[in-house]
C-alpha positions in Angstrom: 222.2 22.4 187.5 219.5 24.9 187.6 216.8 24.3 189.8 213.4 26.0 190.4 210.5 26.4 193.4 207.8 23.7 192.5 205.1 26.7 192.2 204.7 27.6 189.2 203.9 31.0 187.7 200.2 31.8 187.1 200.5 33.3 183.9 201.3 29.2 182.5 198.2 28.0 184.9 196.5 28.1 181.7 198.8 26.3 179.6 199.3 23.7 182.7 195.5 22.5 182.7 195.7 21.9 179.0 194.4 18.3 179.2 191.6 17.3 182.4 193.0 13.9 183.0 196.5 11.9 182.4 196.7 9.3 179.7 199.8 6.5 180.4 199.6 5.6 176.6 202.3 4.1 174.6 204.4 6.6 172.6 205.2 4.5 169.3 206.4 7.0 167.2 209.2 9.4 167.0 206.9 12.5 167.6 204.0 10.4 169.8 201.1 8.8 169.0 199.6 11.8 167.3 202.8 12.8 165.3 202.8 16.6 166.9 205.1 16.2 169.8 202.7 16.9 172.2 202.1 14.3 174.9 198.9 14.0 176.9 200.4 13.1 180.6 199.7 15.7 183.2 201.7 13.0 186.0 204.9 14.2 184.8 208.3 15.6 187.0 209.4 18.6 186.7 212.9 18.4 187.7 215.4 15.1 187.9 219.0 14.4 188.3 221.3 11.8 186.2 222.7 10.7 189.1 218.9 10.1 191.5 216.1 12.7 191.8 213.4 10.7 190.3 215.6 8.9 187.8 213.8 6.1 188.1 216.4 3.7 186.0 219.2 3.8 183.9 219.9 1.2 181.7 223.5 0.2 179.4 223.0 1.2 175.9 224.8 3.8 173.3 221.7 5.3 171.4 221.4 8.2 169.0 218.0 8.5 168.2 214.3 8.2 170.2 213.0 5.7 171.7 209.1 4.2 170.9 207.8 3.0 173.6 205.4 0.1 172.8 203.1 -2.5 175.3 205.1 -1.7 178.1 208.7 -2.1 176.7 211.0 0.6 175.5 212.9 0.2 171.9 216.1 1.2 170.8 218.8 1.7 168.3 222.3 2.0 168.7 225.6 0.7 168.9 228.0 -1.1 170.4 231.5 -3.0 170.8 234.8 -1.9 169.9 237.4 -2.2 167.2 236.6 -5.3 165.5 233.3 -6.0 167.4 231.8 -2.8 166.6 228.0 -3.8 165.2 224.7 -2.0 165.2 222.2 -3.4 167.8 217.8 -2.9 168.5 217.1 -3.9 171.9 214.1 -3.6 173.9 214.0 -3.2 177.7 211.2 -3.4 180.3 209.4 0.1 180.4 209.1 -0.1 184.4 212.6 -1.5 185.8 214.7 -1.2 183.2 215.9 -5.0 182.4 216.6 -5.9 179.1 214.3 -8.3 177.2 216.4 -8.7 174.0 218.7 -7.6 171.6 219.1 -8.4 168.1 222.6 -7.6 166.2 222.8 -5.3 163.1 225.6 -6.0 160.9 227.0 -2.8 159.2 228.0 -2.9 155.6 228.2 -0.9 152.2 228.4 2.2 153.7 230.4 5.4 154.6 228.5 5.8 158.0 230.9 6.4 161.1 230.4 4.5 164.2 229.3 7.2 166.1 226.8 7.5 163.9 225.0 4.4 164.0 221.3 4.9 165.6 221.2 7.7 163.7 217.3 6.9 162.2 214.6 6.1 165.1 212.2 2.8 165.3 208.7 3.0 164.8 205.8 1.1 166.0 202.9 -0.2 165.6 199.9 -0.3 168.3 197.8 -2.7 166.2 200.1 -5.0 165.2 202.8 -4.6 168.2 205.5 -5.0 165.8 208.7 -2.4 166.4 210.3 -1.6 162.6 214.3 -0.9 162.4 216.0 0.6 159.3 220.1 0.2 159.7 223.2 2.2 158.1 223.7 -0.6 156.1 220.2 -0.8 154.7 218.8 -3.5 156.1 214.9 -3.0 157.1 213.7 -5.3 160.1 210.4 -5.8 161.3 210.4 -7.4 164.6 207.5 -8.8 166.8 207.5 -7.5 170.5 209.7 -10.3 172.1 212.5 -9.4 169.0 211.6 -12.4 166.4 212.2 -11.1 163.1 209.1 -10.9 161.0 210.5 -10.2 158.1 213.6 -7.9 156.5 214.4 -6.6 153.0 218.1 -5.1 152.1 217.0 -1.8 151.1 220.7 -1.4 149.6 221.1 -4.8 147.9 217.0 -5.3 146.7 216.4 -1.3 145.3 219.5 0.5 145.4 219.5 2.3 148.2 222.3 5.3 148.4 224.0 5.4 151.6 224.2 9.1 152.7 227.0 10.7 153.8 227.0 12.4 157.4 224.6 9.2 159.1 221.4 10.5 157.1 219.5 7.6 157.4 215.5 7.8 157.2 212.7 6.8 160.0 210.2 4.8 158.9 206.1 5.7 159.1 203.9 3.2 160.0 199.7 4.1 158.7 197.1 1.4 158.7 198.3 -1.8 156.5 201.5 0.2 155.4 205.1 0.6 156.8 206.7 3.7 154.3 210.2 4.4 154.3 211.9 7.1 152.2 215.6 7.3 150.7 217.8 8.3 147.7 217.7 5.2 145.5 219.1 4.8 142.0 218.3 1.3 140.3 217.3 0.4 137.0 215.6 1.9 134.0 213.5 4.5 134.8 214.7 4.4 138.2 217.9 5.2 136.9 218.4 8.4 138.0 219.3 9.0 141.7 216.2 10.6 143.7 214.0 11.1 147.1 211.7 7.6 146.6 209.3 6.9 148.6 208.7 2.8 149.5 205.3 1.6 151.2 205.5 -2.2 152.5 202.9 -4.0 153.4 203.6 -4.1 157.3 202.6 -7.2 158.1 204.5 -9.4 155.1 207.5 -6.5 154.2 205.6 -7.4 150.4 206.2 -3.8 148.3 202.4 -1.5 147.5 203.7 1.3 146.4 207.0 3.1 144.9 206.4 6.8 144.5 209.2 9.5 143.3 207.7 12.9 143.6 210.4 15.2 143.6 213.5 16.4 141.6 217.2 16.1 141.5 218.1 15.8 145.1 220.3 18.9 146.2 221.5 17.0 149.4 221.1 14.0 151.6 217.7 14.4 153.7 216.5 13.0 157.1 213.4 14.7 157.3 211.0 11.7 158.3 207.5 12.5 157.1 204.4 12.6 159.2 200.6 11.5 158.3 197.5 14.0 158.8 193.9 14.3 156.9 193.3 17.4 154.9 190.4 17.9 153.4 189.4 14.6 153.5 192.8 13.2 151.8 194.8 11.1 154.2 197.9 12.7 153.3 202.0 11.6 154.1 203.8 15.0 154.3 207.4 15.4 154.3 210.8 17.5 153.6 212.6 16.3 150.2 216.0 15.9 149.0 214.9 18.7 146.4 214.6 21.1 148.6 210.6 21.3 148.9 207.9 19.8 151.2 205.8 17.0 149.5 202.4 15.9 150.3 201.3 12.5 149.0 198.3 10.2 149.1 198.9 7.6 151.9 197.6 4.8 150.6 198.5 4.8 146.9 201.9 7.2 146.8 200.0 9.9 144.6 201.8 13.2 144.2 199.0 15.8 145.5 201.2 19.2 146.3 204.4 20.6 146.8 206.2 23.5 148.7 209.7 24.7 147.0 211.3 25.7 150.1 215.4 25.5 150.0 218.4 25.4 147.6 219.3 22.0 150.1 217.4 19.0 150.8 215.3 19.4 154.0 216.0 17.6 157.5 213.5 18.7 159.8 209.9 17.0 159.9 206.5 19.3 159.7 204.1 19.4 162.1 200.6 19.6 161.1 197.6 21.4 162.7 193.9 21.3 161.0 195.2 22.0 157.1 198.1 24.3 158.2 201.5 22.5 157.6 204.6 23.9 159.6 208.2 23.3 158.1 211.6 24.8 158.3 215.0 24.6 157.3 218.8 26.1 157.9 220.0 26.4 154.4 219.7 29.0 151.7 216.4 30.6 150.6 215.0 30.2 146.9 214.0 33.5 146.9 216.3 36.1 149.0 219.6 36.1 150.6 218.5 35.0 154.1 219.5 31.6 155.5 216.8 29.7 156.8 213.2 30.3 157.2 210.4 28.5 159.2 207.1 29.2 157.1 203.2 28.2 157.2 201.6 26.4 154.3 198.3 26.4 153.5 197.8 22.4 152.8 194.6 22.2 151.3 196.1 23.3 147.8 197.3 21.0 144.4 200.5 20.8 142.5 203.2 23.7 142.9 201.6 25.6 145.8 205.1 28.0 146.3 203.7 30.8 145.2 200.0 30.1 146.1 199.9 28.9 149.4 201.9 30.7 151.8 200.4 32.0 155.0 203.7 33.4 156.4 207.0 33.0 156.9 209.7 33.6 159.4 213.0 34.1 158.3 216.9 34.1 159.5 216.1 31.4 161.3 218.9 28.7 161.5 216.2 25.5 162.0 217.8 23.3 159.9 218.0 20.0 162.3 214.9 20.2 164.8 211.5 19.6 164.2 208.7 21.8 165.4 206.0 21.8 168.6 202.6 22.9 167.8 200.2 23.3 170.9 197.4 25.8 172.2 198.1 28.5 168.8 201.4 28.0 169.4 204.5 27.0 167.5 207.6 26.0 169.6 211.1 25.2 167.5 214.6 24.9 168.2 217.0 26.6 165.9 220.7 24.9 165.5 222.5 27.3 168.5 220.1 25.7 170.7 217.6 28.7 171.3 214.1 28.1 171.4 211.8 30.0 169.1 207.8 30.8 170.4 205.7 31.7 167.4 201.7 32.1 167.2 201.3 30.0 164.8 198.3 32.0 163.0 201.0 35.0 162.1 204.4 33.8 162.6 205.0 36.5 165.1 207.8 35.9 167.3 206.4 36.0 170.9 210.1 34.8 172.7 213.4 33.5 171.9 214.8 31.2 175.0 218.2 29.3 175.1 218.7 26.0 176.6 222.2 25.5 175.6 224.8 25.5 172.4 223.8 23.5 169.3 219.9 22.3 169.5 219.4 18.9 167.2 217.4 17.1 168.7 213.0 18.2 168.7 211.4 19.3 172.2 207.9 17.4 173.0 205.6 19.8 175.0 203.9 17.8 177.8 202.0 18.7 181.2 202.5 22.4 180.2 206.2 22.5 179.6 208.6 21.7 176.5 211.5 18.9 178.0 214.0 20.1 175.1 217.2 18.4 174.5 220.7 20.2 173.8 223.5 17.8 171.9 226.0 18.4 174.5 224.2 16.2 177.1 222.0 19.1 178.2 218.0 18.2 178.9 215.8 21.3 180.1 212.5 21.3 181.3 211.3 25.1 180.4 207.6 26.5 181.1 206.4 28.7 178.3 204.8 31.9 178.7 203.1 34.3 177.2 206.0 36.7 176.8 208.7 34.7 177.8 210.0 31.2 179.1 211.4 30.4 182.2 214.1 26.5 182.6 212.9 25.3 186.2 215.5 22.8 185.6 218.7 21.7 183.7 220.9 18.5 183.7 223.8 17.5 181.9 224.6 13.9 181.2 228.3 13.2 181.4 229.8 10.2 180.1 232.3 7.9 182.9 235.3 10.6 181.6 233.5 13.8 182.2 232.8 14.9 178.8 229.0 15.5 178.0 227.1 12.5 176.3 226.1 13.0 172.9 222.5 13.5 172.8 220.6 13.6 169.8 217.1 12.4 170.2 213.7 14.1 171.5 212.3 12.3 174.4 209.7 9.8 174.7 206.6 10.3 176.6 204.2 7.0 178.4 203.1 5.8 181.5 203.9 8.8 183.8 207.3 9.0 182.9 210.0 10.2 180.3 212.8 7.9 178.5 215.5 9.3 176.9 218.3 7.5 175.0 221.7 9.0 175.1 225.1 7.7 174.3 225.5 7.7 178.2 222.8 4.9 178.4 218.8 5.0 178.8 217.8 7.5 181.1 214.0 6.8 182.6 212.6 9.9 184.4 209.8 10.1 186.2 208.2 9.1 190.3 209.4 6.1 191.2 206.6 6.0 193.9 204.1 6.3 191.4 202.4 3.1 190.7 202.7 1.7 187.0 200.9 0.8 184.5 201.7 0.4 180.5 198.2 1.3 178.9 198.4 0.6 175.4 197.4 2.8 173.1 194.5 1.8 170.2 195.5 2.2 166.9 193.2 5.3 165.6 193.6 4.1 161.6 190.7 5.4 160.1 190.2 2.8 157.3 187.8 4.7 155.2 186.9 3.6 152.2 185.3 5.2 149.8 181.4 5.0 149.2 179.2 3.2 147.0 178.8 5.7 144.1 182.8 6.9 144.1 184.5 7.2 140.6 188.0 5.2 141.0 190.4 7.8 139.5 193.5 4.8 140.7 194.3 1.9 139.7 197.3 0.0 141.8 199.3 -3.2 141.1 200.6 -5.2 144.2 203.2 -5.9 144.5 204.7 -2.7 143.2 208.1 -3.6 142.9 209.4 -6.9 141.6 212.7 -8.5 141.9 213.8 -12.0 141.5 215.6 -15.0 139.5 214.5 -17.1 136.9 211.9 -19.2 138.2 210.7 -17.3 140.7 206.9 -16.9 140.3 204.4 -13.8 141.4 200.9 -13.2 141.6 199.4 -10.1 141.2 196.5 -8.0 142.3 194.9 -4.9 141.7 192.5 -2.2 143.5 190.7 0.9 143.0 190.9 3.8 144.5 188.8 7.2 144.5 189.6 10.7 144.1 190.3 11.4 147.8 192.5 8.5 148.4 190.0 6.2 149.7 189.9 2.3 148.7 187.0 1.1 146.5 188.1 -2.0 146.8 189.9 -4.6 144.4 189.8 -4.5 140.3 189.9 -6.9 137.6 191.9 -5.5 135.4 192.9 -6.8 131.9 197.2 -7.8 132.5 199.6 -7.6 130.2 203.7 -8.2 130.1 206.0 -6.5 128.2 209.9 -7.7 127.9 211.4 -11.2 127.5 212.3 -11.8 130.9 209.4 -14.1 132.0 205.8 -14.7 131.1 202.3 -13.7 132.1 199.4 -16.6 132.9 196.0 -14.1 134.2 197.4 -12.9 137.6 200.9 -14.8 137.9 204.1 -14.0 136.1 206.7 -16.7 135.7 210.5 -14.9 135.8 212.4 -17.1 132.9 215.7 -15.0 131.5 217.9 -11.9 132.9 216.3 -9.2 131.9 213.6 -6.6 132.6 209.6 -6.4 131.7 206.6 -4.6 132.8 203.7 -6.0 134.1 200.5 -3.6 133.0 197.0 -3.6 134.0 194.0 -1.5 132.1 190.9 -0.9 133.5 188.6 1.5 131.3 190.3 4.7 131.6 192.7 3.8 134.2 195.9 1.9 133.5 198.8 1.0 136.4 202.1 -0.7 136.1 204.7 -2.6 137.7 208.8 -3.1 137.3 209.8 -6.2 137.1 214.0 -6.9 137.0 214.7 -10.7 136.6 218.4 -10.9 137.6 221.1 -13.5 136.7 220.1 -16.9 138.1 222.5 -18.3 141.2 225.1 -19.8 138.8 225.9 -17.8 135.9 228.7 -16.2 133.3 228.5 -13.0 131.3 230.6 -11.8 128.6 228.4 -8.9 127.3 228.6 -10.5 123.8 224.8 -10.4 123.3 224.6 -6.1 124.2 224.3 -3.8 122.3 226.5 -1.1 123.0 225.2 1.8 125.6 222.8 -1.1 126.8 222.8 -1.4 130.5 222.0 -4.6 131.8 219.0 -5.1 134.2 221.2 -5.6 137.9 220.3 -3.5 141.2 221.7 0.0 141.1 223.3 -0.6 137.9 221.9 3.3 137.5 223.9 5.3 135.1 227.2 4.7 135.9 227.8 1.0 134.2 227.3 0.5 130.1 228.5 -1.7 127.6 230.6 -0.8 125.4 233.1 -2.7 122.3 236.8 -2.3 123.1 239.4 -3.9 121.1 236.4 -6.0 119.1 235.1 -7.5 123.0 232.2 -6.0 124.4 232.9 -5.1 128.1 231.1 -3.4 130.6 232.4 0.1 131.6 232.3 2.4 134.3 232.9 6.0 133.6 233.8 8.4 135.9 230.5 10.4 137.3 229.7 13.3 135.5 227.0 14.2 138.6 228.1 13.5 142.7 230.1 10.6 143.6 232.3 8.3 141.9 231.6 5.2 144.2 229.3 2.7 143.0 228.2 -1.1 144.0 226.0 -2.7 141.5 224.3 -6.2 142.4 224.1 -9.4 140.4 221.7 -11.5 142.6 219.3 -11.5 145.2 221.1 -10.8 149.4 219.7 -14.0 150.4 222.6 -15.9 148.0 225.3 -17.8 149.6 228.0 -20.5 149.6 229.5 -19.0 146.4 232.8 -17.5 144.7 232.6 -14.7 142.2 235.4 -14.0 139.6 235.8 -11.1 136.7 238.1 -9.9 134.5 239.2 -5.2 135.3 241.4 -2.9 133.9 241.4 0.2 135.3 242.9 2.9 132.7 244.6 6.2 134.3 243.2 10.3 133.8 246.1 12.4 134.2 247.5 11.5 137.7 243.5 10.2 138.5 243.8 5.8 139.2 240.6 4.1 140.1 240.0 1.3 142.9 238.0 -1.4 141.7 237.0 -5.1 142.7 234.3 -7.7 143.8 231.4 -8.1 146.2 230.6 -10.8 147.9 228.4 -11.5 150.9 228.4 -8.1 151.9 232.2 -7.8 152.0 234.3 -6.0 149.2 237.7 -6.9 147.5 239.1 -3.6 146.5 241.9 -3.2 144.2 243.3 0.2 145.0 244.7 2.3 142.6 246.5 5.2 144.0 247.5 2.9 147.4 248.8 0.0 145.0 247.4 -2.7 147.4 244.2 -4.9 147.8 242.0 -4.5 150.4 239.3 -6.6 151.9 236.4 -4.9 154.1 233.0 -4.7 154.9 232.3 -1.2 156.4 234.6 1.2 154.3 234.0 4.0 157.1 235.3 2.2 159.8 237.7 -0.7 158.1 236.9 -2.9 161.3 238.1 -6.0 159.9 239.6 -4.6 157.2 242.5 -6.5 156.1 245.0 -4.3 153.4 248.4 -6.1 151.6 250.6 -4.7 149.0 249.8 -5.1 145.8 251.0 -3.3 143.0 249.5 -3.3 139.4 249.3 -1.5 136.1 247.1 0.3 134.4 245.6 -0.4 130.6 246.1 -4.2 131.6 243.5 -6.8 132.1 243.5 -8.7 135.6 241.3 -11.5 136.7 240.0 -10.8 140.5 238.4 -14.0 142.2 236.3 -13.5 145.6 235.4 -16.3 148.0 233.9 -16.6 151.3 233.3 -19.3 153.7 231.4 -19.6 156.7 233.9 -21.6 159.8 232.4 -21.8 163.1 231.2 -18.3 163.9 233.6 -16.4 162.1 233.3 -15.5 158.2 236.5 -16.3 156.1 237.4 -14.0 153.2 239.9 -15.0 150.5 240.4 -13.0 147.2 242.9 -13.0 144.8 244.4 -11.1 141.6 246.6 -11.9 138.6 247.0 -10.5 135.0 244.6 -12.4 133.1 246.9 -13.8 130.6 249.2 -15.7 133.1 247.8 -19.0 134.8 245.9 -18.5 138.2 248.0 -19.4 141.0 247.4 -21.4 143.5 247.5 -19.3 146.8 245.0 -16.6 147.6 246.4 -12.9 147.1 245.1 -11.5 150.5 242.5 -13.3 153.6 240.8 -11.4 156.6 239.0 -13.0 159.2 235.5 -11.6 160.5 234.0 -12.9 164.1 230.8 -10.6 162.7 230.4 -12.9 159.7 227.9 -11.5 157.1 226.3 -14.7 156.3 224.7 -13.9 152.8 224.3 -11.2 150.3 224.5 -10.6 146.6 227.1 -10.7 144.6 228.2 -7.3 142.9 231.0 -5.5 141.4 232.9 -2.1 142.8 234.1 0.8 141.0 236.0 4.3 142.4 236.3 5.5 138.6 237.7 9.0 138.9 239.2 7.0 135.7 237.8 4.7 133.4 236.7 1.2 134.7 236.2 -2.0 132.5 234.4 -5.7 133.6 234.3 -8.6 131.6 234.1 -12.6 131.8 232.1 -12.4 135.2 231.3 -15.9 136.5 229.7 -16.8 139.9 229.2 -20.7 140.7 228.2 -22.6 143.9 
């Protein structure tokens, strides 16, 4: 551990009386209240120990990410358990002892996420509302009140197609004025086929869907890089790294694309930081335009469109940045670069005033606070260093060891509020501060501006809420429209004339009743201005489908159908196939029903042909869990997390390919513990009467949509699918 003297320097005097008095203010954001990083407390420590000097509590907990820190409690995402028990939790603890309010389970499923990996995205919150909001591995999206009653939830996975990232990339949701935004690969239906960066804005009080907004390209790579919201020029913008490799700046309120930044040949993981209409971003991949890796550069955000070549103001480059996120404060741009070395850059010229290490491999941001950066190192490291004008100098450095010795995993940037610091660590909560301080959780106002636009504006938007639809026959929605002017700013609402295109329900003025599978559009015109809105009816909760009534190459209307099912005639039957990608990943899901369905058994008719030596896996989906017929393996497997095969239960089984087997998929809830039966036979032999394989689950997933499953380095075919009740 490497302590200092108390007194410091004179040189950072300056940099130390950078705010006149302290502010104990929530911190409900990754980056802080005002998104930069920067805290405003001036009553902070400058040195601690894991083991007492003012550590004022530690708490149980295995986190990953940051904590927000919200109306005097502290909020958190990790994991816990072991082996079979292993489960996502959100928990919130009391900001000044430490005790543990209340947890609320996360059930992991549909993904290829690691345990240690789980926490990966952090919580944000909301000072106006107090409600905390939690996006899982498994893609479930959680909005929670303060004492941990769920609000509401949607299946980001199941509902809109949601692509589970490989490595733990999972996104961080924004929270601005009346919207929660979240921001994923996603590849659905129709024009929402192919797989891209979307952008989703909920309404953060009723999880109803405002607006859907694509603005970039093919993705190049997974992407973390959670976006951040600033004014420019008037436009209340939401600015953020892509899966295309650029920087994106949309309008807030309506999803509008307004500029973009082509930055890297991968997608981008670090967030900007913005000061006045200067937007900071880096990466740690290859450049578009030289041979470098990495580069930290300066846009200019008050441009339009493709600003590459336009509105650069510099650019640093060699610089490995590719996990961090930047520090702006005083003319100053503090970053951490992946071997954990701290870059100091005036942030008018990009010139490089100091380099400082802190350590080995630097992922998680620094937060600059009472005139010094507390930067974390992955290994368990946490510096406090005081930046100068030609140099930096750590007054101190702890490592957090975990009960065997080893250094504790620590990923996330620390949390700033009432006088003290919170870190979350796979070693447990970590609060740091005087514990002869007296405390008081002051929460922070909620600064949405609200503007709207004035009297005389010309609306150049028209928008449709809700923006995405999704239901059964039946299932009725009303609509509504507003205007919105040229900056961004709501008018208010419109009157529109609506229309519906597509067979799959029918429109009465404002509400549209969902009657057959299928898809439509709801459209609304106003003068010049015209808006429209998806709307995907899927298969009501009892249903069969033989693909008879396709065409062939028709796709039918199911969740994340994408591009990788069609119909197609084989042997005079229409079928649905699966062909093996031609782009990324042969895994796909695609989902029949809504994830609120249970209580019911799914069947379908495979055959899985063979490509040279290549056999596919293929199967069911029900309630989350997946019956997988495995090709190469010759056996069926049951799971429900396919990274960490928890529950997993795997028999022999061996099969042919070219013929046509009937798979049947059940579940049943008993006690606490979720039941699983499946079995398989060739489809022109009499079912039998025991089940082919059964796994028991004590973390029963108690609904979720039906679906089918595909590995299809071969050819994959479906027919006859029936689900009942």
């Amino acid at each position: 551990m490497i302590k200092s003297p108390m007194q410091i320097p004179s040189v950072f005097l300056g940099l130390l009386l950078y705010v006149a008095t302290a502010h104990a203010a929530d911190w409900p954001s990754w980056r802080g209240p005002a998104q930069t990083g920067v805290a405003t407390e001036t009553n902070l420590v400058a040195a601690w120990s894991p083991t007492g000097e003012n550590l004022v509590w530690r708490a149980d907990f295995t986190g990953r990410s940051t904590p927000v820190v919200l109306n005097g409690r502290v909020f958190v995402i990790g994991r816990r358990g072991a082996d079979i028990m292993e489960e996502g939790v959100i928990a919130a603890f009391d900001a000044e002892t430490g005790a543990k309010i209340w947890e609320h389970a996360n059930r992991i499923f549909h993904t290829t996420i690691p345990f240690n990996r789980v926490g990966w995205a952090s919580l944000a919150g909301d000072p106006e509302t107090g409600y905390v909001y939690a996006h899982g591995v498994g893609g479930n999206f959680f909005c929670f009140d303060r004492d941990g009653n769920i609000i509401w939830s949607r299946s980001l996975t199941e509902e809109y197609g949601r692509i589970s990232g490989y490595g733990g990339r999972v996104h961080t949701p924004v929270v601005d004025e009346d919207l929660v935004i979240i921001s994923y690969l996603s590849s659905n239906w129709g024009n929402h086929t192919p797989g891209r960066h979307r952008y989703f804005a909920f309404d953060k009080k009723t999880g109803e869907p405002v607006w859907v907004s694509t603005p970039g390209g093919r993705p190049l790579d997974t992407t973390y890089s959670v976006p951040v919201v600033a004014t420019i020029n008037g436009v209340r913008l939401l600015i953020g790294g892509n899966a295309d490799g650029a920087i994106h700046a949309l309008k807030v309120r309506t999803g509008e694309p307004v500029w973009h930044f082509k930055l890297s040949r991968r997608g981008i993981n670090s967030s900007v930081v913005v000061a006045g209409d200067k937007v900071f971003a880096a990466h740690g991949e290859e450049n578009l335009d030289n041979t470098a890796l990495g580069r930290v550069v300066c846009i200019d955000g008050t441009g339009q469109g493709d600003v590459t070549a336009t509105h650069e103001v510099w650019r640093y480059d060699e610089v490995f940045a590719g996990y961090t996120s930047p520090v702006f404060h005083d003319g100053r741009l503090y970053m951490i670069d992946n071997s954990a070395n701290i870059h100091a850059l005036d942030a008018a010229t990009g010139t490089v005033h100091w380099i400082h290490n802190i350590g080995t491999v630097g992922k998680g941001s620094p937060i600059f606070a009472a005139g010094r950066l507390y930067a974390p190192e992955v290994n368990g490291r946490f510096s406090i260093v005081v930046p100068g004008a030609d140099s930096a100098e750590t007054i101190d450095s702890d490592v957090i060891s975990m009960p065997d010795g080893r250094p504790a995993e620590l990923y996330g940037s620390p949390a700033v509020a009432y006088g003290r610091i919170f870190l979350s660590t796979e070693a447990g909560i970590y609060c740091i501060g005087d514990a002869n301080a007296a405390f008081k959780a002051e929460a922070s106002a909620a600064d949405y501006p609200r503007d709207k636009a004035p009297d005389d504006a010309q609306a150049t938007h028209l928008q449709i809420v809700p923006a995405e639809v999704v239901g059964q026959p039946d299932t009725e929605v009303v609509f509504r429209a507003n205007l919105f002017d040229g900056k961004g700013r709501l008018i208010g609402p419109a009157q529109p004339e609506w229309a519906f295109a597509g067979a799959a329900g029918h429109l009465d003025g404002t509400t549209i009743t969902m009657t057959a599978q299928g898809g439509g559009k709801v459209t609304a015109s106003l003068g010049d201005l015209n808006a429209a809105t998806r709307v995907a009816v899927l298969p009501a909760a009892q249903f069969e489908e033989d693909f008879e009534h396709f065409a062939n190459d028709a796709v039918p209307v199911w969740v994340a159908v994408g591009s990788k099912f069609k119909v197609r005639e084989v042997d005079g039957n229409k079928v649905l196939v699966k062909p093996p990608a031609a782009r990324g990943l042969h895994r796909a899901n695609t989902y029949l029903g809504p994830p609120t369905m249970a209580g019911y058994t799914i069947q379908a008719d495979l055959l899985g042909n063979k490509k040279r030596r290549a056999v596919p896996d293929m199967g069911l989906i029900s309630h989350r869990y997946t019956l997988d017929i495995m090709g190469y393996h010759q056996q069926l497997q049951i799971r429900t997390w396919a990274a960490e095969l928890r529950m997993a239960k795997t028999v022999p089984f061996a099969w042919e390919t070219g013929v046509w087997y009937t798979a049947k998929m059940t579940v049943a809830i008993e006690g606490e513990k979720a039941i699983v039966r499946g079995k398989i036979w060739p489809r022109d032999e009499p079912e039998p009467a025991i089940w082919s394989i059964e796994a028991e689950d004590p973390l029963p997933n108690l609904a979720g949509s039906p679906g089918l499953y595909g590995y299809s380095p071969a050819e994959i075919f479906y027919d006859n699918i029936k689900v009942w009740q």
